[in-house]
mmCIF entry with sequence, helices, sheets and N, C-alpha, C, O atoms, coordinates in Angstrom:
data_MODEL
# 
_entry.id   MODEL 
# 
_entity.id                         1 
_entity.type                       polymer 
_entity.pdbx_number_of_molecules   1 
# 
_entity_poly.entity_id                      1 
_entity_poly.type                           'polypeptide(L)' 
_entity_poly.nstd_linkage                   no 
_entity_poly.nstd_monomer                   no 
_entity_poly.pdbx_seq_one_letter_code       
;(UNK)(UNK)(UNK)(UNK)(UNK)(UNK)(UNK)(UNK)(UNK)(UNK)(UNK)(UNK)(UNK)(UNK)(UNK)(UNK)
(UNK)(UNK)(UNK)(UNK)(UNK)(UNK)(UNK)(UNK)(UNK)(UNK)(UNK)(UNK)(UNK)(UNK)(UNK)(UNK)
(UNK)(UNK)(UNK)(UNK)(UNK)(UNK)(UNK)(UNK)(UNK)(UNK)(UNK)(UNK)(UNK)(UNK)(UNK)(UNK)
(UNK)
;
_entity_poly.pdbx_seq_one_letter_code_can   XXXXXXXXXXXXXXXXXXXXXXXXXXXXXXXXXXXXXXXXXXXXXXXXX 
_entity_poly.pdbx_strand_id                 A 
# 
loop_
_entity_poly_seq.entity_id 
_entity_poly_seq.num 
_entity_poly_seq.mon_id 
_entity_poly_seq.hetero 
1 1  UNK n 
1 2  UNK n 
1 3  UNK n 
1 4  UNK n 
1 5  UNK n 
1 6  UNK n 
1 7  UNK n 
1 8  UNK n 
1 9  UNK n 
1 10 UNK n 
1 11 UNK n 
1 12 UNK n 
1 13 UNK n 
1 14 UNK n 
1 15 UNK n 
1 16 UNK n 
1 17 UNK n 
1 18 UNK n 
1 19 UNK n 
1 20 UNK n 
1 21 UNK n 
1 22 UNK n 
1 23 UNK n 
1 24 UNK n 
1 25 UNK n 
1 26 UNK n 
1 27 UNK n 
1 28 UNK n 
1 29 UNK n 
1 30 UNK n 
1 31 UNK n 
1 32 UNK n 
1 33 UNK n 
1 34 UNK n 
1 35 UNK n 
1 36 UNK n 
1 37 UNK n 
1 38 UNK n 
1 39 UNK n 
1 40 UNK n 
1 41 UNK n 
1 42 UNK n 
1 43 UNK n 
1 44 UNK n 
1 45 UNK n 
1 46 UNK n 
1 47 UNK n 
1 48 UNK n 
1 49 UNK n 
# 
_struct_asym.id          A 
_struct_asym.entity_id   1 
# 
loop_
_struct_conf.conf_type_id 
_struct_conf.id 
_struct_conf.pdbx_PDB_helix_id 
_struct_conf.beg_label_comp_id 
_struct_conf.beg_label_asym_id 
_struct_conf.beg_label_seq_id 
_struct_conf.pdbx_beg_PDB_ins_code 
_struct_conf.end_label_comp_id 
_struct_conf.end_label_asym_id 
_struct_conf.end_label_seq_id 
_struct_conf.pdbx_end_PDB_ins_code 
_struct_conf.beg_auth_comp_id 
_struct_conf.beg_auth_asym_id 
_struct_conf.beg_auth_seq_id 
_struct_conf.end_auth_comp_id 
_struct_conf.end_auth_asym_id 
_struct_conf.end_auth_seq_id 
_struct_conf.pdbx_PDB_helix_class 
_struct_conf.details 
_struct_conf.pdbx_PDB_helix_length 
HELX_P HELX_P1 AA1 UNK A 11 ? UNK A 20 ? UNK A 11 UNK A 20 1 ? 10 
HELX_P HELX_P2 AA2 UNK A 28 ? UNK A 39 ? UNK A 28 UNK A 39 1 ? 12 
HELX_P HELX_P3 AA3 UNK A 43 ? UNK A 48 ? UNK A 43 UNK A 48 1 ? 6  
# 
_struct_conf_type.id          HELX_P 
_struct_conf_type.criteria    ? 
_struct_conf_type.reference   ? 
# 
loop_
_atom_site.group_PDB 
_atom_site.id 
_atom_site.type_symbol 
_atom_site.label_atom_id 
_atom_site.label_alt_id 
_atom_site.label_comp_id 
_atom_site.label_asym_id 
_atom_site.label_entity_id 
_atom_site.label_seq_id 
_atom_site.pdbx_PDB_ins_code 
_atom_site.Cartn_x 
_atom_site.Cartn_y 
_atom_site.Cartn_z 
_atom_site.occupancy 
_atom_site.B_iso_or_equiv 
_atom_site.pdbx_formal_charge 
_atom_site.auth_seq_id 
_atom_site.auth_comp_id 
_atom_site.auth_asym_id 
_atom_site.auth_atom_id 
_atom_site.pdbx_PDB_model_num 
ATOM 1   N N  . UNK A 1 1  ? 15.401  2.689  19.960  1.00 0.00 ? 1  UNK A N  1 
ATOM 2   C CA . UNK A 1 1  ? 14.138  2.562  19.270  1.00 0.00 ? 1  UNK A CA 1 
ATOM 3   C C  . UNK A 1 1  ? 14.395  2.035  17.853  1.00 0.00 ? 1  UNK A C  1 
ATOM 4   O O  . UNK A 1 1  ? 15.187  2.548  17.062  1.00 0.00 ? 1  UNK A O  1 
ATOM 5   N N  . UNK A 1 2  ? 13.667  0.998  17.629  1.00 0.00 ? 2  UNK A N  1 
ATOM 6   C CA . UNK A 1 2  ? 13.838  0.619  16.106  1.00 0.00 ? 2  UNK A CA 1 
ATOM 7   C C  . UNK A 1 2  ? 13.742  1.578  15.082  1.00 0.00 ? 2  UNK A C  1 
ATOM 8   O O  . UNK A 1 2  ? 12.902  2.448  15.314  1.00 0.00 ? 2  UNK A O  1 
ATOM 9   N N  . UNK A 1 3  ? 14.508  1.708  13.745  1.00 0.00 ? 3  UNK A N  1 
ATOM 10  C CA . UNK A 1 3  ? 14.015  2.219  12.708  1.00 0.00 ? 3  UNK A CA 1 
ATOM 11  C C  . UNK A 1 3  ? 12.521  1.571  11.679  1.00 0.00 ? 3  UNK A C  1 
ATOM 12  O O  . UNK A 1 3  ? 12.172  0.467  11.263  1.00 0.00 ? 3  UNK A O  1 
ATOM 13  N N  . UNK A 1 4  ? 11.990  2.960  11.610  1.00 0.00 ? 4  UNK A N  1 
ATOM 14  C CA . UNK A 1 4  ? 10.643  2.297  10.684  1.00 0.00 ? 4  UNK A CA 1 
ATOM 15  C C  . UNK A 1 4  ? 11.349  1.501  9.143   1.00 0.00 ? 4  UNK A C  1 
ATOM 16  O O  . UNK A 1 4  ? 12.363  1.853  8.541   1.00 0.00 ? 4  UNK A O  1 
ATOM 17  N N  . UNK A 1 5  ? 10.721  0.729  8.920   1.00 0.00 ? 5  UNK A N  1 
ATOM 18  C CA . UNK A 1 5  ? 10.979  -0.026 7.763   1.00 0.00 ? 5  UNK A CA 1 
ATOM 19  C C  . UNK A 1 5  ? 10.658  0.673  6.399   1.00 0.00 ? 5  UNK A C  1 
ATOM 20  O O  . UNK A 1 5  ? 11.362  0.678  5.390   1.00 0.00 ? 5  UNK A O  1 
ATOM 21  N N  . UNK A 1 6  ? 9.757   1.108  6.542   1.00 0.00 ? 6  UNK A N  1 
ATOM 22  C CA . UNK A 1 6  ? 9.439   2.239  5.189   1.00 0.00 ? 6  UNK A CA 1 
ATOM 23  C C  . UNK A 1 6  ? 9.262   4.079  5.418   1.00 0.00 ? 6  UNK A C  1 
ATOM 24  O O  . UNK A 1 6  ? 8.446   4.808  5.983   1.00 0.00 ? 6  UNK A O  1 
ATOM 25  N N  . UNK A 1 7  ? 10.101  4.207  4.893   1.00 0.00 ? 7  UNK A N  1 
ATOM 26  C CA . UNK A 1 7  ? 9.948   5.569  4.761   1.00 0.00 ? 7  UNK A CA 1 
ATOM 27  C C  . UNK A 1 7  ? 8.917   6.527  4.791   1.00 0.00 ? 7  UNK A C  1 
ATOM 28  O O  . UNK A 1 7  ? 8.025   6.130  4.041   1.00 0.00 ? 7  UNK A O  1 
ATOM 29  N N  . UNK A 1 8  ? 8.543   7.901  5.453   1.00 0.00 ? 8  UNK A N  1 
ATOM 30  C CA . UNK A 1 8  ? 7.105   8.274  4.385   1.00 0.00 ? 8  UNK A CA 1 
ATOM 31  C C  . UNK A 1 8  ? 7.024   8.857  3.221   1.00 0.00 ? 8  UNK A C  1 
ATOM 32  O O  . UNK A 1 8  ? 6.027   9.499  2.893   1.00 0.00 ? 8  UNK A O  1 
ATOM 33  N N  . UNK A 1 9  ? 7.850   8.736  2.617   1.00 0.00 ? 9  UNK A N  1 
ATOM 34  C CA . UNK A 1 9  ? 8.008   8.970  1.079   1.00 0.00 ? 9  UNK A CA 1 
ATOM 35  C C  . UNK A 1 9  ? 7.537   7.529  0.470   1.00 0.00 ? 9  UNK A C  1 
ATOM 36  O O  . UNK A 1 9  ? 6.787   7.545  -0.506  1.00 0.00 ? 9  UNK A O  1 
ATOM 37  N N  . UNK A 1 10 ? 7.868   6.552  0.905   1.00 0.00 ? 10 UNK A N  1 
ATOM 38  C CA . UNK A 1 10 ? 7.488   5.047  0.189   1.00 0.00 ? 10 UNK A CA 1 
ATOM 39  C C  . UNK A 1 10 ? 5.741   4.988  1.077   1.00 0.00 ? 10 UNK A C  1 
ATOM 40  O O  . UNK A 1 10 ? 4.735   4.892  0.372   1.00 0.00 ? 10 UNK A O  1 
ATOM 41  N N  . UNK A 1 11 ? 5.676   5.026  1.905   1.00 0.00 ? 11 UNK A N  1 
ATOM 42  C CA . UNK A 1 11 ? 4.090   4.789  2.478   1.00 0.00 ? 11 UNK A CA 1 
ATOM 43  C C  . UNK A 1 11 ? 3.004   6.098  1.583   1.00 0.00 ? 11 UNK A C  1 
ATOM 44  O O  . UNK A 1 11 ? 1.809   5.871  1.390   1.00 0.00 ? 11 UNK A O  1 
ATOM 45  N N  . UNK A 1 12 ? 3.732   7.522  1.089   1.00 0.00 ? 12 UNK A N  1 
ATOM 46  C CA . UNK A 1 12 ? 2.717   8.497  0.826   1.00 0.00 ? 12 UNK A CA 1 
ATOM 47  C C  . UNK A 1 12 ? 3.082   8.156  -0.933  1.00 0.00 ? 12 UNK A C  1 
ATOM 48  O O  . UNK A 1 12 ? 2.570   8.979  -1.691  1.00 0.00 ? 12 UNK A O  1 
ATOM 49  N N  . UNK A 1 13 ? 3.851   7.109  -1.566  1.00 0.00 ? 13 UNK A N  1 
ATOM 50  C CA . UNK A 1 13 ? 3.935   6.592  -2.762  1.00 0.00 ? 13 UNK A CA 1 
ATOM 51  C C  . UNK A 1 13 ? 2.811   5.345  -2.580  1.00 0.00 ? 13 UNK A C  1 
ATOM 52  O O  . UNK A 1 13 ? 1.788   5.324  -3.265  1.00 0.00 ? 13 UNK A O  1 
ATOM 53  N N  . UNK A 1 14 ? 3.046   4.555  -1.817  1.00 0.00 ? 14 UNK A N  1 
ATOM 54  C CA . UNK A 1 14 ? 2.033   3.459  -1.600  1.00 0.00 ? 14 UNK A CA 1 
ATOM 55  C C  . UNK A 1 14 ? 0.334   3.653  -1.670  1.00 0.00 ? 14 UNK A C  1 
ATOM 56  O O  . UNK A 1 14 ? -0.583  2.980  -2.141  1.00 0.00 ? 14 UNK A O  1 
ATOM 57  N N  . UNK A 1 15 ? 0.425   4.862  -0.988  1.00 0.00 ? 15 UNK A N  1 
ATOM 58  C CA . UNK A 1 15 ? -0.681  5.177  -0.329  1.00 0.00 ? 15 UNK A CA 1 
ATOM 59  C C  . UNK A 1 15 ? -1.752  5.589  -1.767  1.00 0.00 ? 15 UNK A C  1 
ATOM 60  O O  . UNK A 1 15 ? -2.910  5.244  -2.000  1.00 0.00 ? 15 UNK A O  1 
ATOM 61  N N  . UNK A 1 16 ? -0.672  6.573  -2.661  1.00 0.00 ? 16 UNK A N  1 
ATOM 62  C CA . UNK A 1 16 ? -0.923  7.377  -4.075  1.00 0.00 ? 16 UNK A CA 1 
ATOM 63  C C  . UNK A 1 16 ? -1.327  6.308  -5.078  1.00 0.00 ? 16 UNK A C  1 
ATOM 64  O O  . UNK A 1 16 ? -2.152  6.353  -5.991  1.00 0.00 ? 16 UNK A O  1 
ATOM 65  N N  . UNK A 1 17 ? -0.660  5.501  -4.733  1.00 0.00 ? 17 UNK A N  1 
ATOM 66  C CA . UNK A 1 17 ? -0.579  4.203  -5.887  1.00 0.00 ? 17 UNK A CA 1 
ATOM 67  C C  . UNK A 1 17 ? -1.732  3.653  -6.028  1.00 0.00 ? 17 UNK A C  1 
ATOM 68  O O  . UNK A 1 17 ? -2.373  3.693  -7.079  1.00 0.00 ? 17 UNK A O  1 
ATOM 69  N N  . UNK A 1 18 ? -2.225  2.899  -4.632  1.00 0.00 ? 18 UNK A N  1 
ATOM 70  C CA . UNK A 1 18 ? -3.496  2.595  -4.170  1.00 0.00 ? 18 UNK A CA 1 
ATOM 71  C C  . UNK A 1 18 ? -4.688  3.289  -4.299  1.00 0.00 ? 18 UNK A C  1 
ATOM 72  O O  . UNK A 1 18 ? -5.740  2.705  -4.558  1.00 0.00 ? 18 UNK A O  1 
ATOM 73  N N  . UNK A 1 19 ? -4.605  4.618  -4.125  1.00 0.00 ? 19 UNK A N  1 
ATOM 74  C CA . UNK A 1 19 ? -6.064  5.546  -4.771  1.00 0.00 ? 19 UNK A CA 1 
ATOM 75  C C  . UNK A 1 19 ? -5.730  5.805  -6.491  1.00 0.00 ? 19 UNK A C  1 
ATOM 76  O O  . UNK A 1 19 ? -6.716  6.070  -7.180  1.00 0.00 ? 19 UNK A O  1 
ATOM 77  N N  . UNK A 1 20 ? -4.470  5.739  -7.131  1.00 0.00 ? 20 UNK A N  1 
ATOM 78  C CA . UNK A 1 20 ? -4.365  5.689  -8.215  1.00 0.00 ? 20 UNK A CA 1 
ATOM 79  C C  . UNK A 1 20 ? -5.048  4.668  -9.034  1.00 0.00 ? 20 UNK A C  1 
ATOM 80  O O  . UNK A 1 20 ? -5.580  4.962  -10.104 1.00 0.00 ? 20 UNK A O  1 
ATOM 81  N N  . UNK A 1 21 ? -5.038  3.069  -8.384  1.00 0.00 ? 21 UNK A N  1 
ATOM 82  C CA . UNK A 1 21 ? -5.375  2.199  -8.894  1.00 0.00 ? 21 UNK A CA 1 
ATOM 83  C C  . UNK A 1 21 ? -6.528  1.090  -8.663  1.00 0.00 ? 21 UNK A C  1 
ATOM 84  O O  . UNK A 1 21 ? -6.792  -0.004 -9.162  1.00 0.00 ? 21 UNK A O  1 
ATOM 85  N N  . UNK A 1 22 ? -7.138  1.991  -7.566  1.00 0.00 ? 22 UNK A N  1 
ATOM 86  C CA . UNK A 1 22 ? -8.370  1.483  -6.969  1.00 0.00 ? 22 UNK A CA 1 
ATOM 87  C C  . UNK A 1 22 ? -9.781  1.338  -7.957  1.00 0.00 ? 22 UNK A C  1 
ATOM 88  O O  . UNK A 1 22 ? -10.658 0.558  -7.589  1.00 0.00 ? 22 UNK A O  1 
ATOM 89  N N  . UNK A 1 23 ? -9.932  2.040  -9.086  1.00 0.00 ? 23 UNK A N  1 
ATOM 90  C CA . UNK A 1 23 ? -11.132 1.829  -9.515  1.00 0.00 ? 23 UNK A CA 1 
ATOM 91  C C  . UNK A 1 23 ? -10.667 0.704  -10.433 1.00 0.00 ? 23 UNK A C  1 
ATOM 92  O O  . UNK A 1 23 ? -11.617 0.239  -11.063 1.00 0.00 ? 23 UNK A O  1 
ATOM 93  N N  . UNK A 1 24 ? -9.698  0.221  -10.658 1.00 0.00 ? 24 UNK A N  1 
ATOM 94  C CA . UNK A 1 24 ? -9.041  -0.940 -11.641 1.00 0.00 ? 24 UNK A CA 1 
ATOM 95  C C  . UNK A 1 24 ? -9.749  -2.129 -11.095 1.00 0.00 ? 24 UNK A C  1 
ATOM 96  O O  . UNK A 1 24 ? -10.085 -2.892 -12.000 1.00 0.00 ? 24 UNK A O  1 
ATOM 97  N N  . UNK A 1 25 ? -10.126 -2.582 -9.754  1.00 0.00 ? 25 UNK A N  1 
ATOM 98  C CA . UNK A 1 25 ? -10.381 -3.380 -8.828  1.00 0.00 ? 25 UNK A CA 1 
ATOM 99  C C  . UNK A 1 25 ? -11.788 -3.359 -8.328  1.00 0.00 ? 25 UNK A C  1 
ATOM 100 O O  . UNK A 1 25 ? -12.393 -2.302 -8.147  1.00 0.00 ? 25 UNK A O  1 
ATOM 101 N N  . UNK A 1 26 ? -12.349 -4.643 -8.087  1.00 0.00 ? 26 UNK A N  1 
ATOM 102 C CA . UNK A 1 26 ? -13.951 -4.689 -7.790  1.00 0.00 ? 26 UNK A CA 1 
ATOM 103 C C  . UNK A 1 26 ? -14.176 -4.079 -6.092  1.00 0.00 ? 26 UNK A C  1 
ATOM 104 O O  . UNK A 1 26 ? -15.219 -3.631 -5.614  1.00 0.00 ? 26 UNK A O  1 
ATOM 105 N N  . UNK A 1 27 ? -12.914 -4.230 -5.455  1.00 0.00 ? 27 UNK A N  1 
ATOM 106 C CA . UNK A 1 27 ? -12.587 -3.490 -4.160  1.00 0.00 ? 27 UNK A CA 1 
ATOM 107 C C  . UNK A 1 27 ? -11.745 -2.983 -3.761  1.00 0.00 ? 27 UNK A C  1 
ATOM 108 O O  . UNK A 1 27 ? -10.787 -2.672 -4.469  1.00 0.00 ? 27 UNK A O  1 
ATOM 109 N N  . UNK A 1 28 ? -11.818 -2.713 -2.429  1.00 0.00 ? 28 UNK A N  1 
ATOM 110 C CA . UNK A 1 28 ? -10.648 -1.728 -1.948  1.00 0.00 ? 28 UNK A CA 1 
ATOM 111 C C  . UNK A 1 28 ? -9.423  -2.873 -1.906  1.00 0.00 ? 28 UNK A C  1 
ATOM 112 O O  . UNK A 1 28 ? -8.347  -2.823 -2.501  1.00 0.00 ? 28 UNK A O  1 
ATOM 113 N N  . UNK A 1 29 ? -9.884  -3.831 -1.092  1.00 0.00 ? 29 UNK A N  1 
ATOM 114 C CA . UNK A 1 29 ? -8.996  -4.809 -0.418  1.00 0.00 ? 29 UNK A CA 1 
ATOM 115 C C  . UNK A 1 29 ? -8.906  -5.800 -1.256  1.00 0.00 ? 29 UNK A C  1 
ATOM 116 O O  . UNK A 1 29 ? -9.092  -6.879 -0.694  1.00 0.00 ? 29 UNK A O  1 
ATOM 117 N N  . UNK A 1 30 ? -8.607  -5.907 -2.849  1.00 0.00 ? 30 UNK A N  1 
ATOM 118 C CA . UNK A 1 30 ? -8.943  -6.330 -4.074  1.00 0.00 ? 30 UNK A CA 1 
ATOM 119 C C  . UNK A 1 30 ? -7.538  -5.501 -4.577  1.00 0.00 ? 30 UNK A C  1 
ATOM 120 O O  . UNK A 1 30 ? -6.462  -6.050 -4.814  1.00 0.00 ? 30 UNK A O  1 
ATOM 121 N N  . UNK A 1 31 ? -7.789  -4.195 -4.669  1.00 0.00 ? 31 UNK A N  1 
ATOM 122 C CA . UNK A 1 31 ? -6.062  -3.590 -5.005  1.00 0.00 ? 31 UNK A CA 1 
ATOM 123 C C  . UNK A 1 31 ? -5.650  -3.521 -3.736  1.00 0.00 ? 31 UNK A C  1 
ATOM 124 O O  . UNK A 1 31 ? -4.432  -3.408 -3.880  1.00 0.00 ? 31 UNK A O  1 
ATOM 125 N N  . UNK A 1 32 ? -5.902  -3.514 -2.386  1.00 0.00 ? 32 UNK A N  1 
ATOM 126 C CA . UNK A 1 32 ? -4.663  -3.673 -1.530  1.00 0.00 ? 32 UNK A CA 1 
ATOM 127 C C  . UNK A 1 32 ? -3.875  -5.329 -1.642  1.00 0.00 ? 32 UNK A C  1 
ATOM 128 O O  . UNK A 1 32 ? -2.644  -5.309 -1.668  1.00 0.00 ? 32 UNK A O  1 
ATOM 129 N N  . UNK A 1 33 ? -4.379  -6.330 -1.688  1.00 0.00 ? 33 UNK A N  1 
ATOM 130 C CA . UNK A 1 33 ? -3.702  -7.245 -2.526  1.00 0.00 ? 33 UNK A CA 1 
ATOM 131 C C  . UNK A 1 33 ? -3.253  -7.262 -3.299  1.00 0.00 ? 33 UNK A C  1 
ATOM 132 O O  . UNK A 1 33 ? -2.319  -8.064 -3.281  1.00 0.00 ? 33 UNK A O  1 
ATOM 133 N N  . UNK A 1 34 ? -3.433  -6.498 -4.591  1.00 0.00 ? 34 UNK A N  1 
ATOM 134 C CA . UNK A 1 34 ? -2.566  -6.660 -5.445  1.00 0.00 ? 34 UNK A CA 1 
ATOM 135 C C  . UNK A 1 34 ? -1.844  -5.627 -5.534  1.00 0.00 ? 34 UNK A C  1 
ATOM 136 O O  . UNK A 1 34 ? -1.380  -5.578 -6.673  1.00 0.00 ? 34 UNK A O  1 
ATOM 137 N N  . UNK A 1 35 ? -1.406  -4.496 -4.709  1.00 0.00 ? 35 UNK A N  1 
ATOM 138 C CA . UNK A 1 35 ? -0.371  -3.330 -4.740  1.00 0.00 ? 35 UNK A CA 1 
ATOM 139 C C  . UNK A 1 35 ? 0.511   -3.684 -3.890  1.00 0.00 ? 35 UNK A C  1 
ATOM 140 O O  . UNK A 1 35 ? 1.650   -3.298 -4.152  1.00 0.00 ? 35 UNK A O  1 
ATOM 141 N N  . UNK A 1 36 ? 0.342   -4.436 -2.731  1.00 0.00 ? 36 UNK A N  1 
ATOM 142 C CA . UNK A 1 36 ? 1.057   -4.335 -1.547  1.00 0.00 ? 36 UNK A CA 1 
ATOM 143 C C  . UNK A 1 36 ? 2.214   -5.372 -2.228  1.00 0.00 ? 36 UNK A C  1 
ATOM 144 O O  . UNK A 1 36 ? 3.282   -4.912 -2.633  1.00 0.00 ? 36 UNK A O  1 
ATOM 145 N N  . UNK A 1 37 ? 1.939   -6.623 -2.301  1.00 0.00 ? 37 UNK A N  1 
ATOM 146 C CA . UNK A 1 37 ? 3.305   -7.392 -2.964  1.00 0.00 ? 37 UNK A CA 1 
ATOM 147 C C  . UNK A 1 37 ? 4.594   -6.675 -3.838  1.00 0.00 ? 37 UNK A C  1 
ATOM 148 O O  . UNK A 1 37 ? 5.808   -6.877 -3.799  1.00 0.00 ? 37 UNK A O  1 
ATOM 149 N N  . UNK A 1 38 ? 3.899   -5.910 -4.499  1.00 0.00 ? 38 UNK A N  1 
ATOM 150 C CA . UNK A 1 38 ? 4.802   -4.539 -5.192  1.00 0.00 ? 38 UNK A CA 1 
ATOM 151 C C  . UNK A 1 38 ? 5.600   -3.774 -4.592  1.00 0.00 ? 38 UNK A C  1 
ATOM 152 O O  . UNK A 1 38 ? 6.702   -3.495 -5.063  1.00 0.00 ? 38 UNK A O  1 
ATOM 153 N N  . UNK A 1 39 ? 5.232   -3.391 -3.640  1.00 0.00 ? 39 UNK A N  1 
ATOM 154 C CA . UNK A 1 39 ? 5.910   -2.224 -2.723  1.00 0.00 ? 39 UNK A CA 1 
ATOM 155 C C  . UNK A 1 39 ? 6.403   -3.239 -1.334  1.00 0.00 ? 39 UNK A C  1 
ATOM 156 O O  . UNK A 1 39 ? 6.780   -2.759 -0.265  1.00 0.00 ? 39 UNK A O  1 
ATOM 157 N N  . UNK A 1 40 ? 6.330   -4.316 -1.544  1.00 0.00 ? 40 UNK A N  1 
ATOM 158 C CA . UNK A 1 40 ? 7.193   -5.344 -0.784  1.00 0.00 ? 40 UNK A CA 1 
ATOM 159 C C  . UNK A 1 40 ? 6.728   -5.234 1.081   1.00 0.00 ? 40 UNK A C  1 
ATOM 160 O O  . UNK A 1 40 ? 7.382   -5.373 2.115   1.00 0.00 ? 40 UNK A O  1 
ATOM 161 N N  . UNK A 1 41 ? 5.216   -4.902 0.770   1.00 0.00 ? 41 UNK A N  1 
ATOM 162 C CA . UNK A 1 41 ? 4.757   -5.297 2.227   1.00 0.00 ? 41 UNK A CA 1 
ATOM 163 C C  . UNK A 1 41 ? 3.637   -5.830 2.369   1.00 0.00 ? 41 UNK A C  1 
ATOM 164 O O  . UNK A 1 41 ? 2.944   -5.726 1.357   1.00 0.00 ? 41 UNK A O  1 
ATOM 165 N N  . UNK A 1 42 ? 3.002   -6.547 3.505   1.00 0.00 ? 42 UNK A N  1 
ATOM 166 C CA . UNK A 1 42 ? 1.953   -6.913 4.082   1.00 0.00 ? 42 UNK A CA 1 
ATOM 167 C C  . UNK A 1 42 ? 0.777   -6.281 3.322   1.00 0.00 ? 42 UNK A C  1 
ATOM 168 O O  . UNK A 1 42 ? 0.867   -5.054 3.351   1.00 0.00 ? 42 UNK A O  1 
ATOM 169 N N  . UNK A 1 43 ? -0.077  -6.634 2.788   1.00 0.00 ? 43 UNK A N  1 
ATOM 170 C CA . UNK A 1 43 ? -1.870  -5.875 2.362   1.00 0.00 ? 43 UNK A CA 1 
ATOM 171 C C  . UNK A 1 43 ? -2.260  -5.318 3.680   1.00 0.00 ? 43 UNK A C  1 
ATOM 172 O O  . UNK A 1 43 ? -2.673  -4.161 3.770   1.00 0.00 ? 43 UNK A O  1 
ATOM 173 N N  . UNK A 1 44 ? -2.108  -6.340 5.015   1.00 0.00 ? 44 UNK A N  1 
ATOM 174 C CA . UNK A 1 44 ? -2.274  -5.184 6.053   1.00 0.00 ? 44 UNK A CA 1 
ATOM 175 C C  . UNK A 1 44 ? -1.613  -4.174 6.564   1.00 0.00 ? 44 UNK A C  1 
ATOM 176 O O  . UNK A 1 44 ? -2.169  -3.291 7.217   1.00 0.00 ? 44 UNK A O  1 
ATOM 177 N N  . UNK A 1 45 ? -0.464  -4.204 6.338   1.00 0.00 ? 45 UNK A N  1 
ATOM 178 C CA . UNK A 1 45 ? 0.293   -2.921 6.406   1.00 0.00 ? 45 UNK A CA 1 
ATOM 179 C C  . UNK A 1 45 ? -0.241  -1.768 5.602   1.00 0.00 ? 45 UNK A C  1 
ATOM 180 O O  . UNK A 1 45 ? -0.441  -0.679 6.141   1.00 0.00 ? 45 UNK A O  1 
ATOM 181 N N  . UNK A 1 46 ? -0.493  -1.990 4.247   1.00 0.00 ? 46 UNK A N  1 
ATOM 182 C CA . UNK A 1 46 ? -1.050  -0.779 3.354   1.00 0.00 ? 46 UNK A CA 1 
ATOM 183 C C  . UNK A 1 46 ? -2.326  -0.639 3.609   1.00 0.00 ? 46 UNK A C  1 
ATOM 184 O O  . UNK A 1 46 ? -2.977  0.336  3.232   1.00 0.00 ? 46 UNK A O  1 
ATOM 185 N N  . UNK A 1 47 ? -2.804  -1.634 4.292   1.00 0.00 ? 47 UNK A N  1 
ATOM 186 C CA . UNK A 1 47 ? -4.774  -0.843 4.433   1.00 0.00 ? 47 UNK A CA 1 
ATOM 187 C C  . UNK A 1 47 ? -4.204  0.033  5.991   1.00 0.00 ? 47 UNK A C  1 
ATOM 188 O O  . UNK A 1 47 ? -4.636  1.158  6.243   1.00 0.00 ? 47 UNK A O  1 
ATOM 189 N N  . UNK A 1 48 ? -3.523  -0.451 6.624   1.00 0.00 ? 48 UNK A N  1 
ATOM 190 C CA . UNK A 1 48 ? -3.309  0.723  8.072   1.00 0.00 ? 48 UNK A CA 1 
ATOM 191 C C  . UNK A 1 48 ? -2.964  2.119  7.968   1.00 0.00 ? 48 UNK A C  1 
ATOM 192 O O  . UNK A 1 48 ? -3.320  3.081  8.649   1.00 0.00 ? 48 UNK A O  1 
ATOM 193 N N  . UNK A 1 49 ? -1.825  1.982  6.491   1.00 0.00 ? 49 UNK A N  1 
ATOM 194 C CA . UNK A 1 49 ? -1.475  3.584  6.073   1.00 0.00 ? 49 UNK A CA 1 
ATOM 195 C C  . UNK A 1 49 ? -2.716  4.155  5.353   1.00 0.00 ? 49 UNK A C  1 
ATOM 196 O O  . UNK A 1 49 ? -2.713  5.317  4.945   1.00 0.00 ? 49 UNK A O  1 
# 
């Protein structure tokens, strides 16, 4: 079985980051674009977590 690529310590950091920095943004999917490049994954990867 493959190993997951991110940890859940890095997805429940991601996840923190994103409600941390969501009212910064006119939307949700407004900071999931601009958090996800940071934490070095997909915007759809971080809207799934």
């Amino acid at each position: 079985m493959k190993k997951p690529k991110y940890t859940p310590e890095i997805r429940d950091r991601a996840v923190q980051l994103l409600i941390e920095s969501e009212k910064d943004y006119p939307s949700t999917w407004a900071a999931i674009t601009a958090i996800a490049p940071k934490i070095g994954c997909t915007p759809e990867t971080l809207r799934s977590w």
